[in-house]
N, C-alpha and C positions, 0 to 999 in steps of 0.2 A: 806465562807459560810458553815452552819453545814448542814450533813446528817441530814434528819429527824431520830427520832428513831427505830430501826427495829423492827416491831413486832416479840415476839415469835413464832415460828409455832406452831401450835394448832397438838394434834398426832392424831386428828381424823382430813382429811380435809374436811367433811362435816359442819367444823365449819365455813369453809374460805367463808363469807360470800361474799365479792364483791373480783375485778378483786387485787386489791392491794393487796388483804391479800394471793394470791396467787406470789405475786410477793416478797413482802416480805418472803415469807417461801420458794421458791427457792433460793432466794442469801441469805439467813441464811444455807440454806442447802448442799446447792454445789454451791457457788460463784464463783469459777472458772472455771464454766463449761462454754461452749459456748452457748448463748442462741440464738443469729443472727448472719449469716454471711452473706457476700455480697463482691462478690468478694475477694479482698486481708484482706478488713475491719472483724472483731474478735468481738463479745460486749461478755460478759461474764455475767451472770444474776447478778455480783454485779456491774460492770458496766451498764445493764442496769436500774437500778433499780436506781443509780445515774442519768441517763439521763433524765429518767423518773420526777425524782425529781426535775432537773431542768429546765425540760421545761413545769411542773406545774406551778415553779415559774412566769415564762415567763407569763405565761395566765395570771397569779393573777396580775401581774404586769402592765395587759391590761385592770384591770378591768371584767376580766370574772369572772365570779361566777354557783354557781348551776343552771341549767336549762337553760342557755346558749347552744350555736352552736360554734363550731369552724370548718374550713372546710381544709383539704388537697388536695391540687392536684397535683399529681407525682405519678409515675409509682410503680410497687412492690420493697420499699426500708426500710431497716429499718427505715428512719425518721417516715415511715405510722405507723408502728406499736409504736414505742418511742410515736410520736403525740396525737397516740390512747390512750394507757395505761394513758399519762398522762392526758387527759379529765377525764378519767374514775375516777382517783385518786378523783378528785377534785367534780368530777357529771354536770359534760360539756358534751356535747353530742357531737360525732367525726363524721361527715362526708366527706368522701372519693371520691375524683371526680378525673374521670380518664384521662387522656390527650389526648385521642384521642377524646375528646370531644372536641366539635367545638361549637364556641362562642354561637350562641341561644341555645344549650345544656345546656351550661354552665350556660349562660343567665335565663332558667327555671329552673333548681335546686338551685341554689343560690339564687335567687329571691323567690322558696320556703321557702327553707330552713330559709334564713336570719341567716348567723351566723354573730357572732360580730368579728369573727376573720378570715381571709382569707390566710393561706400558701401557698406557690404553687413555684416549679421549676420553674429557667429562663427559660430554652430549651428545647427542646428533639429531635435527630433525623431532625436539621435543624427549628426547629420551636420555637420561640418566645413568650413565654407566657407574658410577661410583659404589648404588648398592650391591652389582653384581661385582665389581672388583673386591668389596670387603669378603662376602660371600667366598670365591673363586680362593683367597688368601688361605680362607680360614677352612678350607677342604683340604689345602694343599700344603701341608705346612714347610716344605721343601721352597717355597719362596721368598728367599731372605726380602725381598722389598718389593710394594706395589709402587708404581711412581703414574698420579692422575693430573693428564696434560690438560692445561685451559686452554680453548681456543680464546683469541683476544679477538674479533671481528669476522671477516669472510677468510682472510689469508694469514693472519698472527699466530703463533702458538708459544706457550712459552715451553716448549720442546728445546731450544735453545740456552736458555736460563737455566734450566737443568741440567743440560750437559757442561754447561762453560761453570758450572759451579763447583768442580772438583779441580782444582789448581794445585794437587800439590807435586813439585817437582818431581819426585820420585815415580810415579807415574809416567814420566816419560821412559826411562829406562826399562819401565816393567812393560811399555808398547813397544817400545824394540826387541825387545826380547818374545816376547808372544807375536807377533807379527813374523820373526823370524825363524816363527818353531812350526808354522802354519804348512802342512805340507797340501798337493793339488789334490790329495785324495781325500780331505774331509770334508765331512759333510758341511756345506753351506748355510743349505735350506730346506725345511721340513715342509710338506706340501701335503696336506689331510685329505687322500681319495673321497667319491661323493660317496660312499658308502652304498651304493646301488643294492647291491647284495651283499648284507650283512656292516656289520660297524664299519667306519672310518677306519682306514690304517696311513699312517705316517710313513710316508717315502721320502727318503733321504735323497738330499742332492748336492754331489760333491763340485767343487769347485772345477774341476777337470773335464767333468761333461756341461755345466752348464758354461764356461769358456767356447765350449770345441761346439756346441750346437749354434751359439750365438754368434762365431765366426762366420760356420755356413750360413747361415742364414741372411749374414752381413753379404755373404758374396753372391747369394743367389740374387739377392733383393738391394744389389748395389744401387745407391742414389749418386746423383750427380754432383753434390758437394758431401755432406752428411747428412745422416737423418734425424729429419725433425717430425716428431710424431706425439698423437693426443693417448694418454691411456688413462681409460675409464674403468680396468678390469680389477676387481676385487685384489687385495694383499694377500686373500690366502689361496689365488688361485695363481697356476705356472703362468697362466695367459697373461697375466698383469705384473708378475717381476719376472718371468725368462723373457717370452714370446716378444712382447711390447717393451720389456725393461731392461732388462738385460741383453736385448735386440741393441736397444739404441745404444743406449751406456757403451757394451763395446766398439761402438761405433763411433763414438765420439762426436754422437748426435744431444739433440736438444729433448728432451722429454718434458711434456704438457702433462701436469697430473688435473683430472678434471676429480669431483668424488662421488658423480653419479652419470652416465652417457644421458645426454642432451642428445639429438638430432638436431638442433637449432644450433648449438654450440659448435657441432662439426661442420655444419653448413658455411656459418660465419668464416671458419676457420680455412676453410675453401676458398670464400670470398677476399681473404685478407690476403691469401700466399704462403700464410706462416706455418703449413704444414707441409712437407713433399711427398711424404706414403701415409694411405690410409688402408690403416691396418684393423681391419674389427671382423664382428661376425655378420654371416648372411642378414640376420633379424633387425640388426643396427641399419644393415644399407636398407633396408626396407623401408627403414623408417625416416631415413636421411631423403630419400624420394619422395615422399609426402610432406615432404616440407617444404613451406614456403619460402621461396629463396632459392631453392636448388634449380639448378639447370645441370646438361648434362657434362654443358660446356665446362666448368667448373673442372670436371676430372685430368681434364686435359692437360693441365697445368702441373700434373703429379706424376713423379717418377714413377710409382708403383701405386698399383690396388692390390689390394693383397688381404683375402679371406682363409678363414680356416673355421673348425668347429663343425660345419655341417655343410650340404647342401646347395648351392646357389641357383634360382633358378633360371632359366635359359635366357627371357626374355630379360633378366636384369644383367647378363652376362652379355648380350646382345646390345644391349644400350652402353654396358662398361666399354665394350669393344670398339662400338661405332666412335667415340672420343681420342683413339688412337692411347687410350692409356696404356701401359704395359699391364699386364693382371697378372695374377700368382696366386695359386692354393698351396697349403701345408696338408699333412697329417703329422698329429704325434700325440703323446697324454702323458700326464704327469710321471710314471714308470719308465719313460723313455727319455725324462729328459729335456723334450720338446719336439722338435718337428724332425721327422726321418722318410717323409717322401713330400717331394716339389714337383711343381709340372714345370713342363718346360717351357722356356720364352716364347715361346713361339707356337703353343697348345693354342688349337681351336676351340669353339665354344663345345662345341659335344661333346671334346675332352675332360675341358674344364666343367661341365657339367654332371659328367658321367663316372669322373676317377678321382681319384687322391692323387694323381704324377705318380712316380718313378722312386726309386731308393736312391735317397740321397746320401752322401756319398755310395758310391755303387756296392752292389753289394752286404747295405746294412739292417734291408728286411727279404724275408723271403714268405711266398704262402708256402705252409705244409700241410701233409696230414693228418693222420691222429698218432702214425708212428712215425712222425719227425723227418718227413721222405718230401721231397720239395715235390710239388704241383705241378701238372701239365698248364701251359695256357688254358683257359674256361674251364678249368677243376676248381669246383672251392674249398678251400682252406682254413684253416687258420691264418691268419696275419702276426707272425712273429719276428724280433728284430735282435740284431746282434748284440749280445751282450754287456759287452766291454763297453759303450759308451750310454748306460741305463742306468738307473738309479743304483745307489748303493746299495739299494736294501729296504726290508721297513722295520721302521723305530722299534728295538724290543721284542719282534717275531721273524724269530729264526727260523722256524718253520716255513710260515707264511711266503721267507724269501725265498727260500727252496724249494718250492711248488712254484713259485712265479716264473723258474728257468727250467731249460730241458737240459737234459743230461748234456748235452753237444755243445752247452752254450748258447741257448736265443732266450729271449723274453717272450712268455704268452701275454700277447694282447688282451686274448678274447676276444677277437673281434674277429668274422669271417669274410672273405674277402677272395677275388679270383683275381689271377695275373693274365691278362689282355696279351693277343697277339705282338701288339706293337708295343709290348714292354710297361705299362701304366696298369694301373693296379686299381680293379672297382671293387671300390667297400660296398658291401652287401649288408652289417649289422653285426651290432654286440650281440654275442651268445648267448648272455644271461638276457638279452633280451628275446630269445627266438625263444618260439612256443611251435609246440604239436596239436594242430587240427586236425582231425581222423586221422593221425599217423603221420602227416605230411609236417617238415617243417617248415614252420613260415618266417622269414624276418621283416618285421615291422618297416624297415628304411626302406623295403624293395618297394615296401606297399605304398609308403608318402610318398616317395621319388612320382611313383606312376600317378600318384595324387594330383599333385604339383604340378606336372605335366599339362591340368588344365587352365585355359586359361583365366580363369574365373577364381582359381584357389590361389592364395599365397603361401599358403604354411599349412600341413596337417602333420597328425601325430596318429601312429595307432599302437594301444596298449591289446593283452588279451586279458580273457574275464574266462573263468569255468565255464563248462557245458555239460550239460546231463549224456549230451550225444557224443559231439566231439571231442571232449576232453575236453580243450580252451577254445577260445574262437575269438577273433577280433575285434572291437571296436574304433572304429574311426572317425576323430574329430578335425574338423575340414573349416580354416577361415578362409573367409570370402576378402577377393583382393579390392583394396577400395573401389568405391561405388560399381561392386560388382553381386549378381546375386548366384544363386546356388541352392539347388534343393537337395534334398536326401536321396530322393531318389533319381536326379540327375548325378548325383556325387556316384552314387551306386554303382547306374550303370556306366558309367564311364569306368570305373573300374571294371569292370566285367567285361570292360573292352580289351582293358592291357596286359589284364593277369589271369593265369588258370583261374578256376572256380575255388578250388579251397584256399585261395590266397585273400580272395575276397573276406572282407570284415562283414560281419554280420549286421550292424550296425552301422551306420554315419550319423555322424551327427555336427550340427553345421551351427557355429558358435563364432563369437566377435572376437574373442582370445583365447588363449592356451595360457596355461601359468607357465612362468618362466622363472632358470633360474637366476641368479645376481649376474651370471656373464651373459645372460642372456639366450640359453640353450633352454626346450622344451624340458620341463620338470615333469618327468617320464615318472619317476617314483609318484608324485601327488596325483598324478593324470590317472594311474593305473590304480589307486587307491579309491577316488573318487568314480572309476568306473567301475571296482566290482563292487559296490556300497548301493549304484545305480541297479546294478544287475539284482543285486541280492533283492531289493525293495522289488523290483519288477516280479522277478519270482514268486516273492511272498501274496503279491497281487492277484498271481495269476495262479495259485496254490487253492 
């Protein structure tokens, strides 16, 4: 079977129009660099770029073509990322479904989706995928073929032997041909919203913004040779193939696929050298500090610290700082693409504590009001972001996409947020999460942030539950930071220090964990379910 032909690299890479011509102009570049690791496993971007190649063939060989679905399910492993690139090659659209989905999960995104192609791991962790893939087939009869991967050990798969089994010549011409018809504006990647409020919808992500976000990203968070980084984050979340994967990838970095976050693993991973940015969420570093092995010293060593997702809190922002590392926060969500505001190099800790940074490139969010009229400094807003580099769309609701922009051209976030004198922008909370106590609104992140603040709590969360008086009213669940204690009614009043009175939660309540979800963010839907269950039995108690 022949390689396709390699393209030239272009010496401006703003030529490199879709995901291939970046791949091609790494393995013309430095081929023997390492582009994936996994465990004992090496791919090197001229070996990737081969695997790539052949498990293009593979699809064409299934009949897939442009504007097609193909779908993965398995954990963070190089086959997600190989699977991916090679849709991309071709103009198949990849999505990413994650194992610890459980079969009606499964059941409504596949049943959205409809791809014509189904991959997916036998196992994981004691668990059986095979009778949810017959299952899944046979709901969906739009799937010419299931294809169920063995894992051979810790780091084998025969993901390989499946792709290299389709040799027939003719295939090669039908990749050049599909490869060449691939334009920057299709869709890449399907990326399933958490469904917060209301079902999952399928947002499209075309080739052209996830290029143009992942360049920025490349230049805010420039390393001093490339970047080498660990990703732990789910396949079917943007964090784990834009943010983390397509971060590196266009970078002509080295990606560590791990397929659950360790704390130990990244600690190590510090100790060794072999990573230069550490890219995770707040909860992750928390948990990297309580590890044995870690020192602060460790940081130091690293181009970049660089969080996103929520929150940090001051004293761990304090400690990152005192190491002289460089630190970095994003914002951005799946609808946008990726990341659309960065702080800047040289943001203090209050900063970096208190804001999202800035619109990056300039210009590309603004807060508004309700009639699309931009915000003074400390007016709140909406947090909405320029159009043109946003999702395409979501899969199949045409509606849906057309509620998601304003007539002018911006994206609703949903999210409210004020624009700071000195130009940084503090999120305040998701809308669908703000609730009305006696008329007043409250958003829950104002109320952890002021949580947090003490020094005894690491992490809170507050949901609201009905009230016969107030309408809703809050409760809030407060972990205590190792070997630290915390009462309810310490947690209380300290609240009633920082916030008006109707912002106070009615409740604290002072617990070892919070559920999380697979990247590791507060599971606000189950948090909020299990507290009005609490509330309801209380009531009935006191009835």
């Amino acid at each position: 079977m022949l390689e396709t032909p390699l393209q030239s690299p272009q010496s401006d890479p703003s030529a490199y129009r879709v995901l291939a011509d970046w791949l091609d102009a790494h393995a013309a570049q430095h081929p023997e660099r390492d582009a994936i690791l996994f465990g004992a496993t090496r791919i090197t971007y001229a070996e990737l770029r081969r695997k790539v190649d052949q498990c293009a063939r593979a699809y064409l060989a299934h009949g897939l073509q442009g504007g097609d679905c193909v779908a993965m399910l398995c954990p963070p492993r190089p086959e997600a990322f190989i699977s991916f690139l090679a849709a991309a090659k071709i103009g198949v659209l990849w999505l990413g479904l994650n194992p610890r989905y459980q079969l009606p999960e499964l059941s409504y995104v596949v049943g959205d989706a409809q791809p014509k192609l189904l991959l997916s791991i036998d196992s994981l962790e004691g668990r059986s995928y095979a009778p949810d893939i017959e299952i899944l087939a046979q709901q969906n009869p739009g799937i010419r073929a299931t294809v169920l991967i063995e894992r051979r050990g810790p780091d084998g798969s025969s993901f390989d032997d499946w792709a290299v089994s389709f040799a027939d010549p003719a295939l090669d011409a039908q990749l050049a041909s599909a490869r060449a018809a691939v334009q920057d504006t299709a869709p890449a990647l399907l990326v399933y919203t958490s469904g917060s409020s209301g079902k999952p919808k399928g947002v499209l992500l075309r080739h052209r913004e996830l290029i143009r976000r992942s360049r920025t990203q490349n230049e805010r968070f420039a390393t001093r040779s490339y970047p080498r980084v660990i990703n732990p984050l789910p396949v079917n979340h943007i964090g784990g193939m834009h943010f983390l994967g397509l971060f590196t990838f266009i970078g002509g970095g080295t990606l560590r696929f791990t397929e659950r976050f360790s704390a130990a693993e990244f600690v190590a991973a510090l100790q060794a050298g072999s990573i230069n940015a550490l890219i995770l969420l707040p909860t992750m570093f928390k948990m990297m500090v309580d590890e044995p092995g870690f020192s602060k010293e460790l940081l130091a060593k690293l181009d970049w610290f660089v969080f996103s997702g929520a929150a940090m809190a001051p004293e761990l922002l304090e400690l990152i700082r005192s190491t002289g590392c460089p630190m970095g926060l994003t914002y951005g969500m799946t609808e946008t693409c990726g990341s659309v505001t960065y702080s800047d190099p040289d943001a203090d800790v209050e900063t970096l504590a208190n804001t999202i940074g800035r619109a990056t490139p300039v210009g590309e969010v603004r807060v508004a009001d309700d009639d699309g009229q931009p915000c003074a400094p400390g007016v709140p807003g909406e947090l909405q972001v320029r159009a043109e580099y946003c999702m395409g769309g979501y899969l199949n609701r045409p509606q849906a996409t057309a509620e998601a922009f304003t007539e002018d051209g911006w994206l609703h976030t949903g999210d409210t947020a004020v624009l700071r004198e000195d130009g940084n922008i503090r999120f305040i909370g998701r809308r669908s999460e703000m609730y009305k106590s006696g008329g007043y609104n409250v958003y829950p992140r104002e109320v952890e942030l002021a949580m947090e603040t003490h020094e005894a709590v690491v992490l809170s969360a507050v949901v609201s539950v009905p009230d016969p008086l107030y309408d809703e009213v809050g409760w809030a669940y407060v972990v205590p930071a190792p070997g630290r204690q915390i009462s309810e009614k310490e947690a209380a009043d300290w609240c009633k220090r920082q916030l008006a009175n109707y912002k106070v939660p009615k409740r604290f309540i002072v617990c070892a964990e919070l559920p999380l979800l697979p990247v590791g963010k507060v599971d606000k839907v189950k948090l909020k379910s299990q507290a009005q269950a609490q509330a309801l039995q209380r009531s009935a108690a006191t009835a």
